[in-house]
C-alpha positions as a Markdown table, in Angstrom:
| # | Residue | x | y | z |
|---|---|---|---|---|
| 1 | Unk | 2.7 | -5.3 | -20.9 |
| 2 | Unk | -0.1 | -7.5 | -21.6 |
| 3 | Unk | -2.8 | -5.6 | -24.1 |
| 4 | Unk | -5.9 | -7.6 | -22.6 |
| 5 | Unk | -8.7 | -5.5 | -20.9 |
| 6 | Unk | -9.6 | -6.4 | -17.1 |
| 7 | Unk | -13.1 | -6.3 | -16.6 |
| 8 | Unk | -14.3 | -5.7 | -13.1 |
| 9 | Unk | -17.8 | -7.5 | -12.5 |
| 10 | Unk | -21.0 | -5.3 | -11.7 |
| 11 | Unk | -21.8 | -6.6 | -8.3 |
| 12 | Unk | -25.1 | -8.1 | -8.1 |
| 13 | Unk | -25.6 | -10.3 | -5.0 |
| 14 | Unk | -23.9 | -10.7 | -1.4 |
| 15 | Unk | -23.1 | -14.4 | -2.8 |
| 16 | Unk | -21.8 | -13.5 | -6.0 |
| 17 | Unk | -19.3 | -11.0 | -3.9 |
| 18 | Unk | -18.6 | -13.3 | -1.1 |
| 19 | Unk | -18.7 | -16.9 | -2.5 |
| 20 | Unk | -18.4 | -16.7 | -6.1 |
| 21 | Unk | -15.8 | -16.4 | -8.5 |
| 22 | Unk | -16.3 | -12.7 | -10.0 |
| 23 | Unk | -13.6 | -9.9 | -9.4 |
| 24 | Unk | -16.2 | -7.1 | -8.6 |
| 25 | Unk | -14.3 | -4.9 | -6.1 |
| 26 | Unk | -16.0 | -2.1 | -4.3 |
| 27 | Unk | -14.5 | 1.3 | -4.6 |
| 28 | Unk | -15.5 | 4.1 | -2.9 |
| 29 | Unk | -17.4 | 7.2 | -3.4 |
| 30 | Unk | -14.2 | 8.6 | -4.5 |
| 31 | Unk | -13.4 | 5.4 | -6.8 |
| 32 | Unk | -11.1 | 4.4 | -4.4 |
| 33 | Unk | -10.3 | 0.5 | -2.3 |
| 34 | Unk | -7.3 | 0.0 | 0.1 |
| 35 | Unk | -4.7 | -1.9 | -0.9 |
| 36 | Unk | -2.2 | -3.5 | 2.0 |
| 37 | Unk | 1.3 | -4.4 | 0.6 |
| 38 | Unk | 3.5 | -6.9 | 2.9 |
| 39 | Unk | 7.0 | -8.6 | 2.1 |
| 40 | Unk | 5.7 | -12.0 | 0.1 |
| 41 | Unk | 8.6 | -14.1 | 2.2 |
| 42 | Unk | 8.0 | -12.6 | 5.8 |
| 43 | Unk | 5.3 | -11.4 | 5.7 |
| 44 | Unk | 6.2 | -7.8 | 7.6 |
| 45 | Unk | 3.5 | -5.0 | 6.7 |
| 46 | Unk | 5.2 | -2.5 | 4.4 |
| 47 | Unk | 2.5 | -0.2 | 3.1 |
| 48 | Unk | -1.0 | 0.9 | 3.1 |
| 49 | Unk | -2.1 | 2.6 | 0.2 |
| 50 | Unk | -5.3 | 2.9 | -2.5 |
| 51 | Unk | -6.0 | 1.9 | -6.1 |
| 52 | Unk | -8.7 | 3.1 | -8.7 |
| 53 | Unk | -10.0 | 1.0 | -10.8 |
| 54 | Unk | -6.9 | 2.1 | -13.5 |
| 55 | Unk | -4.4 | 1.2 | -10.7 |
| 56 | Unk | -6.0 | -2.0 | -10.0 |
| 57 | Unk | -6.1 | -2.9 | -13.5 |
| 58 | Unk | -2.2 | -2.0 | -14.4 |
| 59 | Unk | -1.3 | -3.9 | -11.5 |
| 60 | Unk | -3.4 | -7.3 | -12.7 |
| 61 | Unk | -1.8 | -6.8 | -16.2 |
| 62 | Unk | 1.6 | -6.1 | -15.3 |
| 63 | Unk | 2.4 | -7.7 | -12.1 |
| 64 | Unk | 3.7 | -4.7 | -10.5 |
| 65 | Unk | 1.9 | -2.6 | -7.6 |
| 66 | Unk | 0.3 | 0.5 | -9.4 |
| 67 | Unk | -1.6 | 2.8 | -6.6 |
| 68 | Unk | -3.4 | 6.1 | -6.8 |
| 69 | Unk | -2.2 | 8.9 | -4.5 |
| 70 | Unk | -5.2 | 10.7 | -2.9 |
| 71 | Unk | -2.5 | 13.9 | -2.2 |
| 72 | Unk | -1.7 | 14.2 | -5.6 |
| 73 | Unk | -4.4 | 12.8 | -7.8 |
| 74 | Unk | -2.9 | 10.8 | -9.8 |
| 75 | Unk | -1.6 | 7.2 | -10.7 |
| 76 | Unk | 1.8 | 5.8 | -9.4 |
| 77 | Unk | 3.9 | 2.8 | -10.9 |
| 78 | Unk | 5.7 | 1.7 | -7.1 |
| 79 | Unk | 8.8 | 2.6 | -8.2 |
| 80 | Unk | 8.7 | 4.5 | -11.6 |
| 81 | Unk | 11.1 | 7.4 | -9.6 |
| 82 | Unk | 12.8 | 5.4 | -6.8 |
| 83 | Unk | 13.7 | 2.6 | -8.5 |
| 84 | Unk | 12.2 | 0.0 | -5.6 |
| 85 | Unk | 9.3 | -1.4 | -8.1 |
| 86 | Unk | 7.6 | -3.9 | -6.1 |
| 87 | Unk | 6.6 | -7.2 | -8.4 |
| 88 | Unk | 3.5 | -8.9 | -7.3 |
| 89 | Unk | 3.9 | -12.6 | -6.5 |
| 90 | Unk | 0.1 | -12.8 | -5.1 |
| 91 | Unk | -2.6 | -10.8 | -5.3 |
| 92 | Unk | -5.7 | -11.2 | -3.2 |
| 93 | Unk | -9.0 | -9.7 | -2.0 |
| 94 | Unk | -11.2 | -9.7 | 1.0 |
| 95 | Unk | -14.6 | -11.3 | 1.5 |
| 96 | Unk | -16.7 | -8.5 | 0.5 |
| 97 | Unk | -13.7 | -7.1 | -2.2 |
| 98 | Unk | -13.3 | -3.9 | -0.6 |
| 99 | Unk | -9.8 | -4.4 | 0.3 |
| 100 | Unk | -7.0 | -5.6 | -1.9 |
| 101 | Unk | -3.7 | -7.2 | -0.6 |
| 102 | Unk | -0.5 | -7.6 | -2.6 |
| 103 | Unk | 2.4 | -9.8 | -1.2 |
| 104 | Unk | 5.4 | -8.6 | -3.0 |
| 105 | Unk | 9.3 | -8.9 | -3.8 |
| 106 | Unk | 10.5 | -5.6 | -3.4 |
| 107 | Unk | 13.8 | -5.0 | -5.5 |
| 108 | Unk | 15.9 | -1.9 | -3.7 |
| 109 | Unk | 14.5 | -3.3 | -0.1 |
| 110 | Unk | 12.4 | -1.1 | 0.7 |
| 111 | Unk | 8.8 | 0.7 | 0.4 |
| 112 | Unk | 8.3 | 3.5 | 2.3 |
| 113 | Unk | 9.5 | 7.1 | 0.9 |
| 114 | Unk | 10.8 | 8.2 | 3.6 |
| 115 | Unk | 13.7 | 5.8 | 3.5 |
| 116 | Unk | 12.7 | 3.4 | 5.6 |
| 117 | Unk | 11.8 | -0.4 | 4.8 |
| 118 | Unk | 8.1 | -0.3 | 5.8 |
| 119 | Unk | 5.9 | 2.9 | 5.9 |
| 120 | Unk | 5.0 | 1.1 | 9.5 |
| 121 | Unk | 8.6 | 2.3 | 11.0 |
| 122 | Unk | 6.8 | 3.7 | 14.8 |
| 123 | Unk | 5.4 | 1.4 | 16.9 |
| 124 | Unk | 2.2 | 3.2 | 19.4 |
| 125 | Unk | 2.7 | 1.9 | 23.1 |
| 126 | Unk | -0.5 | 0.4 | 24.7 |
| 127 | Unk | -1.1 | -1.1 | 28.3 |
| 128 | Unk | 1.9 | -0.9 | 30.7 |
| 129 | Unk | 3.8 | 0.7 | 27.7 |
| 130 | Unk | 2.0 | 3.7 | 27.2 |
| 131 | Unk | 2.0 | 4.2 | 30.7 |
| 132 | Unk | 5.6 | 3.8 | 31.1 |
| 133 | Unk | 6.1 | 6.1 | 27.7 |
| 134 | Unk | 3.4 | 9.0 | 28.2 |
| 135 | Unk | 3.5 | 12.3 | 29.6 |
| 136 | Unk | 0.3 | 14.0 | 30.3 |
| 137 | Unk | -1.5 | 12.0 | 27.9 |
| 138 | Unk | 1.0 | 12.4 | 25.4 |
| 139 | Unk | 2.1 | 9.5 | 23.5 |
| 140 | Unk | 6.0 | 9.3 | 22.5 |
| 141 | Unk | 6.2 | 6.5 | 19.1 |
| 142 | Unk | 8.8 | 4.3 | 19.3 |
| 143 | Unk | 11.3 | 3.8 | 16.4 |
| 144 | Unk | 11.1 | -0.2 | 15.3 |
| 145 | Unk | 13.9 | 1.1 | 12.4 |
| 146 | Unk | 16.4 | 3.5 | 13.2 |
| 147 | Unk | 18.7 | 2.8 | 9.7 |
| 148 | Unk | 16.8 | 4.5 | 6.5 |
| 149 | Unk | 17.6 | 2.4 | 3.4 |
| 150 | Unk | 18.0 | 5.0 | 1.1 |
| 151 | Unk | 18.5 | 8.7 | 1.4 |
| 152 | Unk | 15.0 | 10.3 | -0.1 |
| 153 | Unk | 16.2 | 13.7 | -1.3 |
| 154 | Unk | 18.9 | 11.8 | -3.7 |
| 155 | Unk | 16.1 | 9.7 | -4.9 |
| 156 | Unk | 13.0 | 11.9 | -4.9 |
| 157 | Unk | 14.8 | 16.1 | -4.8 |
| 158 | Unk | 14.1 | 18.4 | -2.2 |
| 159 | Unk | 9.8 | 17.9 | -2.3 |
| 160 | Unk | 7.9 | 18.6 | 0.7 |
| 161 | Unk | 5.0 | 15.3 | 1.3 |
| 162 | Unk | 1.6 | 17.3 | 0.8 |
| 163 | Unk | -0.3 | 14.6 | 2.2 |
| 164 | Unk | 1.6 | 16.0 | 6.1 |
| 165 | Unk | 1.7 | 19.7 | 5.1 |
């Protein structure tokens, strides 16, 4: 891993942000920015998670995704446990650099701990659909993967998700 600081730009002007050339990314009141992860070849949505500055940083230096989990507080290496590290092939962020996206090669196959490929694994009817698929207002997901990739309580132990409980 590379020894060399990143230095995130104070942000100054709306053009600085949104034309110019300076990485200053705005975190949130709790030091937070979203970060999007898809497949880099194609181009399916696999996770939605955060970064802190730290995360942002370690994932700049060492080309692999580094995120911040609110439910735990504290800094994650994708893949440290798991073994699915996901290497960066491009790294970009929005117009006003309050939202990073990482297009990545996962090695394992898959993201989502829960087992699946992509944390996005339910689909939400709308129009006709949900009309067709509620009951009394209630909306019933559809499954878009049915086959898990890996079995989570080999990988990760018997440990409850406290960002559901």
């Amino acid at each position: 891993m590379s020894a060399v600081t990143v230095n995130f730009q104070a942000r100054e002007s709306i053009e600085q942000v949104e034309e110019g050339s300076d990485l200053a990314p705005r975190f949130d009141d709790r030091g937070l920015i979203t970060a999007v992860t898809t497949d880099a070849e194609s181009g399916e949505l696999l996770m939605q998670g955060y970064m802190n500055a730290e995360a942002l940083s370690l994932t700049i230096r060492t080309g692999e995704a580094h995120y911040f989990s609110r439910s735990r507080q504290v800094l994650w290496h994708k893949g440290a446990t798991s073994g699915l590290v996901q290497k960066v092939r491009e790294l970009l962020v929005d117009d006003d650099q309050d939202c990073i996206w990482l297009r990545v090669d996962v090695s394992g196959g898959a993201s989502c701990h829960v087992g699946y490929r992509s944390c996005f694994y339910r689909r939400i009817p709308v129009g006709e659909a949900f009309e067709k698929e509620q009951s009394g207002g209630n909306i019933r997901l559809q499954w878009t993967e049915t086959e898990k990739v890996f079995d989570p309580e080999e990988v990760y132990g018997d440990v409850p998700n406290p960002t559901i409980l």
